[in-house]
N, C-alpha and C positions, 0 to 999 in steps of 0.2 A: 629570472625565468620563472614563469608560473607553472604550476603544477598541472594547471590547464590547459598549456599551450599545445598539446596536443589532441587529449582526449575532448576539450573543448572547441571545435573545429564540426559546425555543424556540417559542411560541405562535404564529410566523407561520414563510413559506415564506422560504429561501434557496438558493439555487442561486450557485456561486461556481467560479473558475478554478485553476486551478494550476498552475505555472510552476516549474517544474527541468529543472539540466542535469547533464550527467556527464564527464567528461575520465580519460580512459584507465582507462576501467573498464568492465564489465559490471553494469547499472541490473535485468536480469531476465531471465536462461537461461532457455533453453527447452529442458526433457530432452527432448524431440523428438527434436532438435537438436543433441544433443552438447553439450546446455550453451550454447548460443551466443545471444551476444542474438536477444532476438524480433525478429523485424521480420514487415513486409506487402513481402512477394515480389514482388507488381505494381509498388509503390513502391518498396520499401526503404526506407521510413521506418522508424523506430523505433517497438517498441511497449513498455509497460509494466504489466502488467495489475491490474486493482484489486484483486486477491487481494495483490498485492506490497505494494501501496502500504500495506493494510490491515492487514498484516504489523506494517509498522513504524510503524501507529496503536498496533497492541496493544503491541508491546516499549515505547514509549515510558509510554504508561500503565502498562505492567506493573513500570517501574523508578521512576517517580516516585510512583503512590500505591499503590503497596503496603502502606502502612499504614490506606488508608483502607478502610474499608467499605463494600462498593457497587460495588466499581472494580476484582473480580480479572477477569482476564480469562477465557473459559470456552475458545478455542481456543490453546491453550499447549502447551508442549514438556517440560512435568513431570512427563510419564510417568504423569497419572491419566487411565484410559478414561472418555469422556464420559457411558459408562451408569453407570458410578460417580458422578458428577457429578447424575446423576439421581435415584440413588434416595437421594440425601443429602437431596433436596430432597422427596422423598417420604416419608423418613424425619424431616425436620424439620416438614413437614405434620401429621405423623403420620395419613399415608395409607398403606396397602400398596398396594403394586407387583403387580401380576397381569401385566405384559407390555404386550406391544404394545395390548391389548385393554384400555381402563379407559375410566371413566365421564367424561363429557362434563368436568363439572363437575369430577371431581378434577383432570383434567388443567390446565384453566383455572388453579384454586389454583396448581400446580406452575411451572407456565407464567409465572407473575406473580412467584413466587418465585425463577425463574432471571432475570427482567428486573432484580427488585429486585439479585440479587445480583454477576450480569456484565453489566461495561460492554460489551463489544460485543456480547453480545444483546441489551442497550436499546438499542443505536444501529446494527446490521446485520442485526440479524436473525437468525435461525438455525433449522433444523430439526435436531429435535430428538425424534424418533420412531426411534430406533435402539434397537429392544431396550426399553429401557425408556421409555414413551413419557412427554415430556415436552412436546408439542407440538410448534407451530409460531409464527414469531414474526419479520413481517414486518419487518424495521427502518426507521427512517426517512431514514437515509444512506446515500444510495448514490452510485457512483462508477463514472465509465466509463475505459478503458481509457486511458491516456497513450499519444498517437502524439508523436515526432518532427517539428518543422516542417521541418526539409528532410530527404533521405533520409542514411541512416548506414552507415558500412564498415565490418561487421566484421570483426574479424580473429583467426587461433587463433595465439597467438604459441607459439613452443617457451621452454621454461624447464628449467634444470638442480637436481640436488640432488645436493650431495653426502655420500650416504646410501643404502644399500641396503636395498631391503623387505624380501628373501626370503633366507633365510641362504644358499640352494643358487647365489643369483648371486655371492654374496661368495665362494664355494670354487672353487678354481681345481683343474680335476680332469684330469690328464695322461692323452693318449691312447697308443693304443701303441708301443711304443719315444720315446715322449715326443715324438714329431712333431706328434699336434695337443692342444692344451689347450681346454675352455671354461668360462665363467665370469671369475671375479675383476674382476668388473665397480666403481668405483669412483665412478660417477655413475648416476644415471636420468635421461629424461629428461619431462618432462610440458609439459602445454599449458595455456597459460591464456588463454581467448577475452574478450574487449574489444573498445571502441567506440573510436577516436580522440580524437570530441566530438560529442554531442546534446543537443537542447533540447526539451524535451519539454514539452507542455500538457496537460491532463489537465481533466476536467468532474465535477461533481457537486455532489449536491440534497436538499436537509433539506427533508422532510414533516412538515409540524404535527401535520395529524392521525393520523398512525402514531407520531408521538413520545406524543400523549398517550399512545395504546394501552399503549405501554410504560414509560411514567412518564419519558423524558429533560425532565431541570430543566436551568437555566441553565446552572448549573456544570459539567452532561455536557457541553455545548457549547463552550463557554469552553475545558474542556479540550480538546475536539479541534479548535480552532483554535489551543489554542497545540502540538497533535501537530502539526499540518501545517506549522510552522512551525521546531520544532527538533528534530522525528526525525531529520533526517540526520545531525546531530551528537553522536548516540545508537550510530549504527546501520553506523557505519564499519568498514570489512572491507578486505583486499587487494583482492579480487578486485574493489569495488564503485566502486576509483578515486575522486575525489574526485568529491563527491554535494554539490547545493546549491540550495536553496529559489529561487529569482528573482522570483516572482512570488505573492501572493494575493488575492485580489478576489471578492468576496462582495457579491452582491445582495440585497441583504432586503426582504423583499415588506411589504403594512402587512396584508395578509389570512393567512387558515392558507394557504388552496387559490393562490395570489398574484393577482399584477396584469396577468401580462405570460407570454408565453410564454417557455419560458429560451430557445430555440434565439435569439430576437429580440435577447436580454441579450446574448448569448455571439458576436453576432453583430458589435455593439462593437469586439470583439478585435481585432488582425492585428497576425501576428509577420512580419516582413518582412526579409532580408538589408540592411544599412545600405550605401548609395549611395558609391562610392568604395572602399569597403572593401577591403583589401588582399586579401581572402580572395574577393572575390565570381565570381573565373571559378571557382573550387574550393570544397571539403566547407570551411564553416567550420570554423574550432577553436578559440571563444570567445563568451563571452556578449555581449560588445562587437560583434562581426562581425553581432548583429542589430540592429533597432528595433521597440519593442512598443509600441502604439498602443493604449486606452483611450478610447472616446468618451465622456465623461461625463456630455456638453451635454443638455441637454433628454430625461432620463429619462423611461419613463414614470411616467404618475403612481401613488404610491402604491409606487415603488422607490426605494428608497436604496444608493448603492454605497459600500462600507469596502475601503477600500487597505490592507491588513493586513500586505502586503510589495508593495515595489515603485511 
């Protein structure tokens, strides 16, 4: 029996938790911000936004099935514009392209042709009316933002190189009668903003009926529950500290539309600092320093929970 055999059933609703933490890193700057992690300013919690997390659904699909067909990703970094991307698909209809203006029905065909072709427009969605219009195309996963369960410090650390950017620092150019010099500089210095340690929770919810719309089969699914699972291990960077999955928990409904409202599901949860803990007058700095609690007992009816981690 697979671990999937249930939560893996695109045909019904699931709605599921997610659980990661970071240790001296930065989990998602915010250009705002000089780059600095997100947080909510009234709190200081941590925030992580599902454009991020979404990020490193696509990188991981886009290194593991790259050979497969069905599965390139259509928001990428390969330097092709997505009206190009368009009218491939208009050209492989063999439709012409008149612009933003085209007929109901071509667009649909097009439309269907980008679900069949990119995985995260079968599974997020995408508009797609830029120029060359290729619709609209509501997904069926979606994902709310990761906050922080207790609030987080960040910090802009200074950092040295030794290396010079600009040739004109490296020249040391004498003033007159050689009393003052500037330049010949020998380091830079730069900053790199981070979190100490956060632990973050994150929501989100598979639609039956918008997966039909877009054709997600099992396998779509199955793959991005094992994205949620070993992106981090993919997706490691300096700046990003060490990143790691803690937790995942998926409710699956036995209907498309479900059983239960999710707010009720998710309500289950509580991430709590552990009692005694050495850290508890101060900011934890470890996944040990909480306790995550799971009520499992008496579901309601017609919900099934999968421990997928954790």
């Amino acid at each position: 029996m697979s671990k999937y055999d249930i939560c893996g059933n695109p045909d019904v609703r699931h709605d599921f938790l997610l659980l990661f933490d970071v240790t001296d890193g930065n989990p998602n700057g915010d250009p705002d911000a000089g780059n600095m992690p997100r947080i909510d300013p009234e709190t200081m919690q941590g925030l992580v936004t599902d454009v991020c997390l979404k990020r490193k659904i696509r990188n991981f699909v886009a290194l593991t099935q790259s050979e497969n067909k069905g599965n390139e990703i259509y928001v990428n970094d390969r330097g092709v514009a997505l009206n190009t991307l368009h009218a491939e698909a208009y050209e492989e209809a063999g439709i012409k392209s008149s612009g933003k203006k085209q007929n109901r029905d071509e667009i649909e065909t097009v439309r269907q042709k980008m679900c069949r072709r990119f995985y995260d427009v079968r599974m997020f969605g995408a508009v797609m009316t830029t120029g060359v219009n290729a619709g609209q195309v509501r997904g069926p996963l979606q994902m709310t933002f990761a906050r922080s369960v207790s609030p987080i410090v960040p910090m802009d650390v200074a950092i040295t190189r030794v290396a010079i950017t600009r040739p004109e620092d490296a020249k040391v150019v004498e003033g007159e009668d050689g009393k003052e010099s500037s330049g010949g500089k020998v380091t830079e210095i730069g900053r790199k903003p981070l979190i100490p340690y956060g632990f973050y929770v994150g929501k989100g919810f598979f639609s039956a009926p918008f997966a039909v719309q877009t054709g997600v089969s099992r396998a779509d699914l199955e793959l991005f529950w094992d994205a949620l699972q070993s992106m981090w291990d993919i997706d490691r960077s300096a700046s990003r500290g060490y990143m790691a999955c803690r937790g995942l928990y998926v409710f699956s409904h036995s209907s498309n539309i479900g059983n239960a409202p999710a707010h009720v599901l998710f309500d289950r949860f509580e991430a709590k600092l552990r009692e005694g803990s050495n850290h508890e007058s101060v900011t934890p700095r470890r996944f040990e320093d909480y306790v995550t609690l799971l009520n499992d007992r008496e579901l309601p009816e017609g919900v099934t929970l999968t421990r997928l981690v954790g």
